[in-house]
VEXBA-384605 format. One record per residue: x, z, y of N, C-alpha, C, O in turn. Coordinates in steps of 0.02 Angstrom, whole numbers, padded with zeros to 5 digits, always signed. Each point is the difference from the previous one (the first is absolute). Layout:
REM residues N
XZYXZYXZYXZY
...
END
This chain:
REM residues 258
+01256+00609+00447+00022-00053-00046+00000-00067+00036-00043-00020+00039
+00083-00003-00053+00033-00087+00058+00000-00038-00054+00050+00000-00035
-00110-00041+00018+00006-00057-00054+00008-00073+00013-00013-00022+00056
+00028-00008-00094+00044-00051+00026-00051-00066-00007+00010-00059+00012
-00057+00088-00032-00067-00050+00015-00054+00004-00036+00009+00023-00057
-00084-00043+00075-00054+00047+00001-00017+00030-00078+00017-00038-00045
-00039+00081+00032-00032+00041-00076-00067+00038+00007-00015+00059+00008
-00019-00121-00014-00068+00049+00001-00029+00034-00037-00060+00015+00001
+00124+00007-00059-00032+00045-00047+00028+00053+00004-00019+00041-00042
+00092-00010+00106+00031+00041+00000-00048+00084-00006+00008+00043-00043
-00042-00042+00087-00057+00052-00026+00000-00005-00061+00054+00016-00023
-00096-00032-00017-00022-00004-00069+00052+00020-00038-00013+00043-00043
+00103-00075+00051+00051+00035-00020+00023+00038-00010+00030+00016-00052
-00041+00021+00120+00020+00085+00018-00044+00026-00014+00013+00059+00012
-00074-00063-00037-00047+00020-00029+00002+00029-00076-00027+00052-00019
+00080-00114-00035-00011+00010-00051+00088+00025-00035+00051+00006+00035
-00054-00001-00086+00074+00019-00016+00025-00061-00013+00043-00006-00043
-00068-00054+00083+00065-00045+00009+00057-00022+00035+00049-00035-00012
-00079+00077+00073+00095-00013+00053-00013+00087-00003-00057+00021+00009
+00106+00022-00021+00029+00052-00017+00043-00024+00050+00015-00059+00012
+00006+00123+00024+00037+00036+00067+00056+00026-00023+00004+00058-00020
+00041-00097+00021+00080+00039-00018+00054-00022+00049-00006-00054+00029
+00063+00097-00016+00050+00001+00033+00033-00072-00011+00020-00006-00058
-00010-00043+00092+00033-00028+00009+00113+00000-00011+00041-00042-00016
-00040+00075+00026+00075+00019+00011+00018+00024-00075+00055+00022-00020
-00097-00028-00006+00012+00036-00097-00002-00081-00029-00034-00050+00007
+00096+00072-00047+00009-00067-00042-00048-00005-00062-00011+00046-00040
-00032-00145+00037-00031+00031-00065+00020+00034-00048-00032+00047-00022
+00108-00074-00011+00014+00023-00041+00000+00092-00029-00008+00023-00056
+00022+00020+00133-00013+00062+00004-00061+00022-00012-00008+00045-00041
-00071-00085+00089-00073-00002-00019-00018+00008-00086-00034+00039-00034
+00067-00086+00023-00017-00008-00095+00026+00072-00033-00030+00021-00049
+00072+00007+00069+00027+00071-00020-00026+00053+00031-00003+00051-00034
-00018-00047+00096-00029+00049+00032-00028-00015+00054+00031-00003+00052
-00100-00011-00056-00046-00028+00051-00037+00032+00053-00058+00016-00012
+00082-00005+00067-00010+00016+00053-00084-00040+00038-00008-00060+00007
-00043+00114+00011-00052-00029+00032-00039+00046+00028+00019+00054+00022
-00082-00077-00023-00050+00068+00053-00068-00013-00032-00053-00010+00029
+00065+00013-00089-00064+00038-00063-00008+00027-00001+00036+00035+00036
-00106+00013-00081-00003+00073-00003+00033+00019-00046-00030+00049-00021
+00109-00064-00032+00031+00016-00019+00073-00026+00009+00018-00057+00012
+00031+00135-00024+00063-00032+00008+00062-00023-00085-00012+00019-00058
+00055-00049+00074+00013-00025-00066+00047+00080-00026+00025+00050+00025
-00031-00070-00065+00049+00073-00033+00049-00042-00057+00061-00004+00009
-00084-00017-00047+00060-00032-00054-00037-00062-00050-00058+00001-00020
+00096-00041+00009-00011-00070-00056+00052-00019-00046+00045-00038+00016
-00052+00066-00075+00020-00013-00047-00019-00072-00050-00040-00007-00045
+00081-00032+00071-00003-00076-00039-00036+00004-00064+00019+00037-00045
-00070-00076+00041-00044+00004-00089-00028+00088-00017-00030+00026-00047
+00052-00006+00100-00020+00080-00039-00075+00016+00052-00057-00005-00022
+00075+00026+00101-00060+00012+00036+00032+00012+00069+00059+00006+00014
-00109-00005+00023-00007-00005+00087-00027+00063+00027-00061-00002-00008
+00077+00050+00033-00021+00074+00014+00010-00006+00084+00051-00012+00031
-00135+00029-00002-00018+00015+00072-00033+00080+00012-00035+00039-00033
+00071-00038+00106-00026+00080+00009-00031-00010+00057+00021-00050+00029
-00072+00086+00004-00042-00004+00033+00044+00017+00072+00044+00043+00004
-00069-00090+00052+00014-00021+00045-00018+00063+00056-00052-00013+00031
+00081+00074-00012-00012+00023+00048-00025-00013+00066-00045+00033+00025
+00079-00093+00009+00008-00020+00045-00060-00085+00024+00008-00045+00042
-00062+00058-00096-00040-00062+00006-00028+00022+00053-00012+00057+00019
-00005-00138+00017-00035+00012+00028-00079+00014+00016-00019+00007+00058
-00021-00002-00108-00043+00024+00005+00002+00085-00024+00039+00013-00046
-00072+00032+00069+00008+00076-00024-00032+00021-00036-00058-00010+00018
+00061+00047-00087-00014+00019-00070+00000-00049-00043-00033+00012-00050
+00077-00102+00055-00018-00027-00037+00083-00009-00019+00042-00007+00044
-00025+00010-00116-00043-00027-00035-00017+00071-00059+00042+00045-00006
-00092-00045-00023-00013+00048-00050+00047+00028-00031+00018+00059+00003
+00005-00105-00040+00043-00001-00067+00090+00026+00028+00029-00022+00050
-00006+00067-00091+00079+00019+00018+00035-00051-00034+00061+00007+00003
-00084-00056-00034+00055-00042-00012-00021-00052-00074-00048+00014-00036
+00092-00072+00023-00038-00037-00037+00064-00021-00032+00056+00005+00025
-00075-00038-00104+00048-00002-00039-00019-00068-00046-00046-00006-00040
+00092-00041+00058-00024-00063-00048+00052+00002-00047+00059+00006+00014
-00089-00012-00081+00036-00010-00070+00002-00072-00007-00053-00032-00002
+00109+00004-00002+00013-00091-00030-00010+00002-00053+00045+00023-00036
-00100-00044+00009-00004-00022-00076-00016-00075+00008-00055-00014+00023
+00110-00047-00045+00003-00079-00013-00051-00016-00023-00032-00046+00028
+00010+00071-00075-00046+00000-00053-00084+00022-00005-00017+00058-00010
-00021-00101+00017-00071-00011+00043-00014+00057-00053-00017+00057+00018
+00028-00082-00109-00053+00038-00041+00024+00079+00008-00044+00043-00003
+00121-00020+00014+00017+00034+00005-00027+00068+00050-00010+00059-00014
+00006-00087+00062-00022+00019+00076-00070+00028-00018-00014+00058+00011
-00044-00118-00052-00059+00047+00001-00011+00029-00047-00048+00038-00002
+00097-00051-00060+00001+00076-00054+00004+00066+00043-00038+00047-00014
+00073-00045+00056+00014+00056+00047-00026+00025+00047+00013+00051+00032
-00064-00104-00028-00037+00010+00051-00065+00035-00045-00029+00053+00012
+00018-00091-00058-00059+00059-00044+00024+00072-00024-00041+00043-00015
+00121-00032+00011+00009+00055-00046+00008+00049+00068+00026+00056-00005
-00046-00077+00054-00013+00046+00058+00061+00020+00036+00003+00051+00036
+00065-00111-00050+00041+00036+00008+00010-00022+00089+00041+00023+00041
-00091-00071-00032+00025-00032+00107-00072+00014+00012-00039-00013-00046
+00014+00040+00103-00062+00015+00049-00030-00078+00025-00056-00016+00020
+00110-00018-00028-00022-00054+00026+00026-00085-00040+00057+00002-00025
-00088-00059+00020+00040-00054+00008-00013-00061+00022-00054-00031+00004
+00110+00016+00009-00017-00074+00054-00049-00049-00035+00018-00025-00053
-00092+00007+00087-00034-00055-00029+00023-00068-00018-00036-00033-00037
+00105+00001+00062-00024-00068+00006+00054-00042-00061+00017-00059+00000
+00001+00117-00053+00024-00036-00075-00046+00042-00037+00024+00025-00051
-00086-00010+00066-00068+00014-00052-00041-00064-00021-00034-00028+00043
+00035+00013-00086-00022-00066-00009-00107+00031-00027-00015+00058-00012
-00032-00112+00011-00066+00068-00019+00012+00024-00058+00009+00060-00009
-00007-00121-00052+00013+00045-00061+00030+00060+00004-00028+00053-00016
+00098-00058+00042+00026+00082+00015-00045+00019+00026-00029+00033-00043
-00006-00030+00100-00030+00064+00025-00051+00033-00033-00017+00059+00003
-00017-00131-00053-00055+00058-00025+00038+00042-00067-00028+00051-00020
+00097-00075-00018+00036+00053-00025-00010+00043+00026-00038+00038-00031
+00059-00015+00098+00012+00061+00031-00056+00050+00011+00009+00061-00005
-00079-00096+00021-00062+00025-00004-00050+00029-00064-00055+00026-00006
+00121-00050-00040-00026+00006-00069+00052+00087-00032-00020+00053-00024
+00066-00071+00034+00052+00044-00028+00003+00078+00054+00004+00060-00014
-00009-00097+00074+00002+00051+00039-00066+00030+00076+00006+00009+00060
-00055-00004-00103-00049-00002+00041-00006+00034+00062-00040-00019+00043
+00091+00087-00032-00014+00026+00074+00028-00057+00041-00022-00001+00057
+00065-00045-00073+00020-00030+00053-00055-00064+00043-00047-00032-00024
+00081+00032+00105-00030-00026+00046+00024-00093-00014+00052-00026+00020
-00104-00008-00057+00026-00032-00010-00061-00062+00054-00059+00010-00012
+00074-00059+00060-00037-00028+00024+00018-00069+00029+00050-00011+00033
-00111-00047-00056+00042-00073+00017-00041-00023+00051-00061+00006+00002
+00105-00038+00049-00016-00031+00065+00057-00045+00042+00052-00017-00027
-00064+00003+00084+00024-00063+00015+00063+00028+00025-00003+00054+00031
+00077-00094-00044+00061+00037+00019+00020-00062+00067-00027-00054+00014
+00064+00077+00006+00036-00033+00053+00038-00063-00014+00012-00050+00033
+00008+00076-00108+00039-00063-00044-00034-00065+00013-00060-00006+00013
+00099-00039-00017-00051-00070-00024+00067-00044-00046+00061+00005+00003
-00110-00049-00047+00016-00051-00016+00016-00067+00033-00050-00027+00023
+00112-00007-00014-00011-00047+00065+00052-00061-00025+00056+00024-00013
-00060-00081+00004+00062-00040-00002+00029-00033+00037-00038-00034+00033
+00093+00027-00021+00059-00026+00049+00018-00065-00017+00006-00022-00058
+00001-00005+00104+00020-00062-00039+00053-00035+00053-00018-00020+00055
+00094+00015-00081+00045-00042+00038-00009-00096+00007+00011-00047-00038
-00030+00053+00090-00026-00076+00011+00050-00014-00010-00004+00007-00061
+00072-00029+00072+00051-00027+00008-00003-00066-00064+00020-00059+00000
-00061+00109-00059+00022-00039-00061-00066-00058-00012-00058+00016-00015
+00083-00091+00025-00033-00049+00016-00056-00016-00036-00058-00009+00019
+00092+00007-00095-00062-00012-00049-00041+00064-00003-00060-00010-00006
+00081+00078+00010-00045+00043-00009-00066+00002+00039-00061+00002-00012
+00109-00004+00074-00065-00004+00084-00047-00067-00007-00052-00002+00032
+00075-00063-00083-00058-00050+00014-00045+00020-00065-00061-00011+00005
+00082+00033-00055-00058+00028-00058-00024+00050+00038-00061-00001-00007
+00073+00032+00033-00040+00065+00032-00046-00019+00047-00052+00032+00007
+00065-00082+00027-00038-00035+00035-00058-00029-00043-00054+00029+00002
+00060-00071-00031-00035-00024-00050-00052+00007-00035-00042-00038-00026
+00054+00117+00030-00039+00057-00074-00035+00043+00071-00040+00045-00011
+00057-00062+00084-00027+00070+00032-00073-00013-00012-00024-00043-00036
-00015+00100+00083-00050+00018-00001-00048+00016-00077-00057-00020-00012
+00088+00049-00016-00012+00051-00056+00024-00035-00070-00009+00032-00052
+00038-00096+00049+00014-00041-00060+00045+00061-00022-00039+00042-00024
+00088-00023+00022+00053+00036+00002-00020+00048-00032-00051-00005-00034
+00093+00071+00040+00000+00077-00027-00086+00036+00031-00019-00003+00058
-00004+00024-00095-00051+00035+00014-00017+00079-00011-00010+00035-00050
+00012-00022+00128+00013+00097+00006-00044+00017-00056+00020+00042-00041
-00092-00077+00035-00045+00058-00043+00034-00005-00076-00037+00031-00038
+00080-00052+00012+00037+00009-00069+00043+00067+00006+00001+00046-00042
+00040-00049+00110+00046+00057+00000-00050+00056+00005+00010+00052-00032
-00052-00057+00062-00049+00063+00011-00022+00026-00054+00000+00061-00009
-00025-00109-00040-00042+00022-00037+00063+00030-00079-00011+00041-00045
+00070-00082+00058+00053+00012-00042+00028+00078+00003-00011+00046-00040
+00055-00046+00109+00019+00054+00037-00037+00065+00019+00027+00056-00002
-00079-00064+00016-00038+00058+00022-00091+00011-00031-00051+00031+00015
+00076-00082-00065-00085-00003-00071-00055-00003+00060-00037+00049-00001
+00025-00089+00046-00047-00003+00037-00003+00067+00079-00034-00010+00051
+00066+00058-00059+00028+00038+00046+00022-00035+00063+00055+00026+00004
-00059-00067+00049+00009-00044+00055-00034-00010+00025-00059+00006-00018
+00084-00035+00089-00028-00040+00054+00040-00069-00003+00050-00018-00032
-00091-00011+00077+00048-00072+00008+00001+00009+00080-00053+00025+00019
+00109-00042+00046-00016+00017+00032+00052-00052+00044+00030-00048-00025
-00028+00065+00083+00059-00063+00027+00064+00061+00015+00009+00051-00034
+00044-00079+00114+00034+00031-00016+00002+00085+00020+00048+00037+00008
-00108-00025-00004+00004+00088+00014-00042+00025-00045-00028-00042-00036
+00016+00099+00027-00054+00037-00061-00074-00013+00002-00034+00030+00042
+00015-00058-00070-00091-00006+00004-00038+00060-00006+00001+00040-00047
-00047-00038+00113-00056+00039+00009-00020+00016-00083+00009-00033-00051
-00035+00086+00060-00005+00078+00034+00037+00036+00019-00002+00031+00053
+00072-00030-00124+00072+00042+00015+00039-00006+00052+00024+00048+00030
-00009-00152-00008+00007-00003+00053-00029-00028+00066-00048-00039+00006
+00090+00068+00045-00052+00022+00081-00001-00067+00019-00050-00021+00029
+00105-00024-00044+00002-00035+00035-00004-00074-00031+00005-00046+00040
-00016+00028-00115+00020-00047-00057-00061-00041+00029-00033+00025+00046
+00018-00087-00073-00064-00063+00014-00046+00023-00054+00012+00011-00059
-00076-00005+00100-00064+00016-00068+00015-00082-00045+00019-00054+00022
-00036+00074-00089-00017-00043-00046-00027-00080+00034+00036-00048+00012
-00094+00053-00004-00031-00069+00040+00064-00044+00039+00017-00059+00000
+00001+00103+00022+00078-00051+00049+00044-00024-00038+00028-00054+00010
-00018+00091-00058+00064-00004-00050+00003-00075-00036+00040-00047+00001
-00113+00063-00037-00037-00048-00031+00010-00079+00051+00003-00059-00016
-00001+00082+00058+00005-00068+00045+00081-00048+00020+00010-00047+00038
+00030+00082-00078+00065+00001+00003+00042-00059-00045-00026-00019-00053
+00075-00003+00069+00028-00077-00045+00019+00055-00048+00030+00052+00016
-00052-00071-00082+00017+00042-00040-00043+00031-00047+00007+00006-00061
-00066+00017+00107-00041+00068-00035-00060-00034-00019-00011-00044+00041
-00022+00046-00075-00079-00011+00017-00020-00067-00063+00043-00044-00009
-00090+00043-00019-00005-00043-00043-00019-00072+00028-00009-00054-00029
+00006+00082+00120-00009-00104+00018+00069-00014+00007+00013-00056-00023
+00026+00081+00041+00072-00008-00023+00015-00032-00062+00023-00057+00003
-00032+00078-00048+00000+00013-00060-00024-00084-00029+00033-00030-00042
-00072+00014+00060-00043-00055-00017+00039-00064+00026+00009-00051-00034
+00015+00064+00112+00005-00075+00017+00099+00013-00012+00035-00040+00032
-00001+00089-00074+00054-00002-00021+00043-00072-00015-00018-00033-00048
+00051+00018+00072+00050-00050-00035+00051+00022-00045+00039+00045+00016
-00034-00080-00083+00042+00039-00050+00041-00025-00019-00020-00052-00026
+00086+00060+00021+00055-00056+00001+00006-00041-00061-00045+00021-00036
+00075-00068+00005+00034+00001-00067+00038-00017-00032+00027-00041+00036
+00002+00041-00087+00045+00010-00039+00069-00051+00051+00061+00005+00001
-00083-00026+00015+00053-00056+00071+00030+00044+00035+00054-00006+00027
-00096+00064-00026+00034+00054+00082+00040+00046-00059+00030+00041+00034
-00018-00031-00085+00035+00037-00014+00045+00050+00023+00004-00029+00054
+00028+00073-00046+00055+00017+00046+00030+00074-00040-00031+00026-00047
+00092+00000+00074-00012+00074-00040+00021+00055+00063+00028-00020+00050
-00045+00094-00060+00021+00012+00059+00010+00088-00032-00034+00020-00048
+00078+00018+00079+00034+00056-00024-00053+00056+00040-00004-00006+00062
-00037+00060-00095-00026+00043+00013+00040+00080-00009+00000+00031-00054
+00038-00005+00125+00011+00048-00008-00031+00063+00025-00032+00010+00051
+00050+00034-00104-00018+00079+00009+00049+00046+00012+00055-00006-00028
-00074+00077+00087+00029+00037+00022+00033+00053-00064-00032-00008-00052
+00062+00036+00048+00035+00060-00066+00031+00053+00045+00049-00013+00036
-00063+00040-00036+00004+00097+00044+00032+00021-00076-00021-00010-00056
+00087+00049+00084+00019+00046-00078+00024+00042+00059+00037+00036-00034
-00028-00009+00104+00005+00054+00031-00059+00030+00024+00006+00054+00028
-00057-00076-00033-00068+00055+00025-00032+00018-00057+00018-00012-00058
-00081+00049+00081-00025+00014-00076-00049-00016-00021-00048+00038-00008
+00052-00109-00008-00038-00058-00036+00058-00021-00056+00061+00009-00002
-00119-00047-00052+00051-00032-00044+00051-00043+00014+00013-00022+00056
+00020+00011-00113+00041-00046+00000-00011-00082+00033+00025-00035+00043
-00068+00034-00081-00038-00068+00016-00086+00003-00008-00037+00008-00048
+00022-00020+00131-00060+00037+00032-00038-00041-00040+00010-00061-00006
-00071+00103-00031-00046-00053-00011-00051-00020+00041-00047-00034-00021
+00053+00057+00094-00032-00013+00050-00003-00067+00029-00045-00023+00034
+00114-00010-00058+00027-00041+00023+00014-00072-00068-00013-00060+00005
+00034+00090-00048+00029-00026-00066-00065-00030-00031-00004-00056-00025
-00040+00096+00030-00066-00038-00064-00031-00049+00086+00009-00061-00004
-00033+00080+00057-00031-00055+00046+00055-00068-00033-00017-00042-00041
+00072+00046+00070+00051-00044-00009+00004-00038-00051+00016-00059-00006
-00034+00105-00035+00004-00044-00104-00102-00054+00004-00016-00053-00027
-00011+00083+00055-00076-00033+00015+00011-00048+00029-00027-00048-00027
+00063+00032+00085-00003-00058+00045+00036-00047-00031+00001-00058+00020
+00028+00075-00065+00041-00064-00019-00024-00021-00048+00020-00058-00012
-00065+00082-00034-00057-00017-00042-00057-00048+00041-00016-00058-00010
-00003+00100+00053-00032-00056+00051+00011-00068+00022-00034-00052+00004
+00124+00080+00017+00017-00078+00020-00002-00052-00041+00005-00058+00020
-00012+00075-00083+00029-00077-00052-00088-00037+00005-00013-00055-00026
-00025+00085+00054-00068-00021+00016+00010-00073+00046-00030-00054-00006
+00082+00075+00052+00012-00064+00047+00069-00022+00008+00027-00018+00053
+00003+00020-00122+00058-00009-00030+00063+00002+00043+00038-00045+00016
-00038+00097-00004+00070+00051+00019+00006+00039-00062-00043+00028-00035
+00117-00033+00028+00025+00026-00037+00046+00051+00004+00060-00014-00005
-00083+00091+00014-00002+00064+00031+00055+00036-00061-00008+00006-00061
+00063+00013+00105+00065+00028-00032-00007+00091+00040-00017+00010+00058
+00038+00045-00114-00040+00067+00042+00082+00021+00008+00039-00009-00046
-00019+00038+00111+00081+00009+00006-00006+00077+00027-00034+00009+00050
+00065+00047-00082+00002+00072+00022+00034+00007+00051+00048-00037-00013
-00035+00065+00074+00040-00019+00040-00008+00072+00034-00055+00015+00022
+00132+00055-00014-00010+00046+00033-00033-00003+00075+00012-00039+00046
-00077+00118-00052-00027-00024+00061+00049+00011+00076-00033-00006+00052
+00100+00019-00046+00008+00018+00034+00035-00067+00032+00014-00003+00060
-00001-00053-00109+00026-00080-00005-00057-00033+00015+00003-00039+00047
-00047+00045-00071-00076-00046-00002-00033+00008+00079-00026-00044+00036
+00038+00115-00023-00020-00040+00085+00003-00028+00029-00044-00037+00021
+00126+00045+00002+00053-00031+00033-00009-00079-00018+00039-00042+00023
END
């Protein structure tokens, strides 16, 4: 690999299922229809809104792996939908990260053989913020060091006390490599001496500023992720704290990257 300048996380990459190994010479547009790679499964067929069918990879490279002859994802849009189905036993499995807790302890309730278990995901909560926009970046300035949005609301909102607070990698224990607590705490931002010598803007800094969220209607998540949709609907509750005035805009995720 000839990179065009340094990545000291390229290990860690090829490590995880985030740079995936595919042919070059295949057009995306062909990829999105039939995705060519070197998983322990190969693609067999995708039926738009219906499901995604993999058959087990002869040719992996590791030998006897992988177990399984093949795997079958059902698209259901529809979060409540998905874990009706998931209790009536009809999927072996489902994706954790549109289980909100209330749902899960549904699931622990209705359907007790299942493996149901909460711990720290890879996910995070994180906000972006386009400096470009003048008044936003000097209230933000203004309100930093914890005046502003405060993670332990989303935490305790989002995941009923279920969290870590952590910087930008996973916090010890789950993760290998995240800042113990004590450091964190020491961070513009975190920590209640933060907290204290806060500057808080007012009603002078006014400003308003557009909070958008990702919307997946081709994978099999909802319509409108509440992974994404309720953080998003919180922060802008937050913001009128340091009077921004937070507009929530749905925006396809495949537009919202870009």
């Amino acid at each position: 690999m000839h990179l065009k300048r340094p990545q000291p996380a390229l290990l860690a990459l090829l490590a995880s299922g985030d740079t995936p190994i595919y042919p070059c010479h295949v057009s995306p547009r062909d990829m999105r229809q039939h995705p060519i790679g070197t998983g322990p499964f190969k693609f067999v067929e995708y039926k738009p809104n219906q499901n995604i069918k993999l058959a087990r990879n002869p040719d992996y490279w590791k030998p006897g792996r992988p177990y399984l002859d093949g795997v079958e994802y059902t698209i259901i849009p529809n979060r409540s939908t998905a874990i009706l189905a998931f209790i009536a036993g009809k999927f072996d499995m489902t994706f954790p990260y549109e289980v909100t807790i209330p749902l899960l302890r549904d699931i622990q309730t209705q359907s007790p053989q299942a493996i149901c278990e909460v711990g720290m995901a890879s996910e995070s909560i994180g906000v972006l913020v386009n400096r470009t926009g003048g008044a936003v970046r000097q209230c933000g300035a203004a309100a930093r060091d914890g005046a502003g949005p405060s993670i332990e609301i989303l935490i305790d909102i989002l995941g009923q006390g279920e969290g870590e607070i952590g910087g930008a990698l996973m916090p010890p224990p789950q993760g290998v490599w995240g800042m113990p607590p004590e450091m964190v705490q020491t961070l513009p931002g975190y920590g209640e001496t933060c907290r204290r010598t806060a500057r808080r803007p007012g009603p002078s800094c006014r400003s308003s500023a557009t909070a958008p969220t990702s919307v997946s209607r081709s994978r099999s998540r909802p319509a409108t992720s509440p992974s994404t949709a309720i953080p998003a609907a919180i922060l802008i509750d937050q913001l009128k704290e340091i009077y921004i005035d937070g507009e929530l805009e749905t925006i396809e995720t495949a537009n919202w990257v870009p």
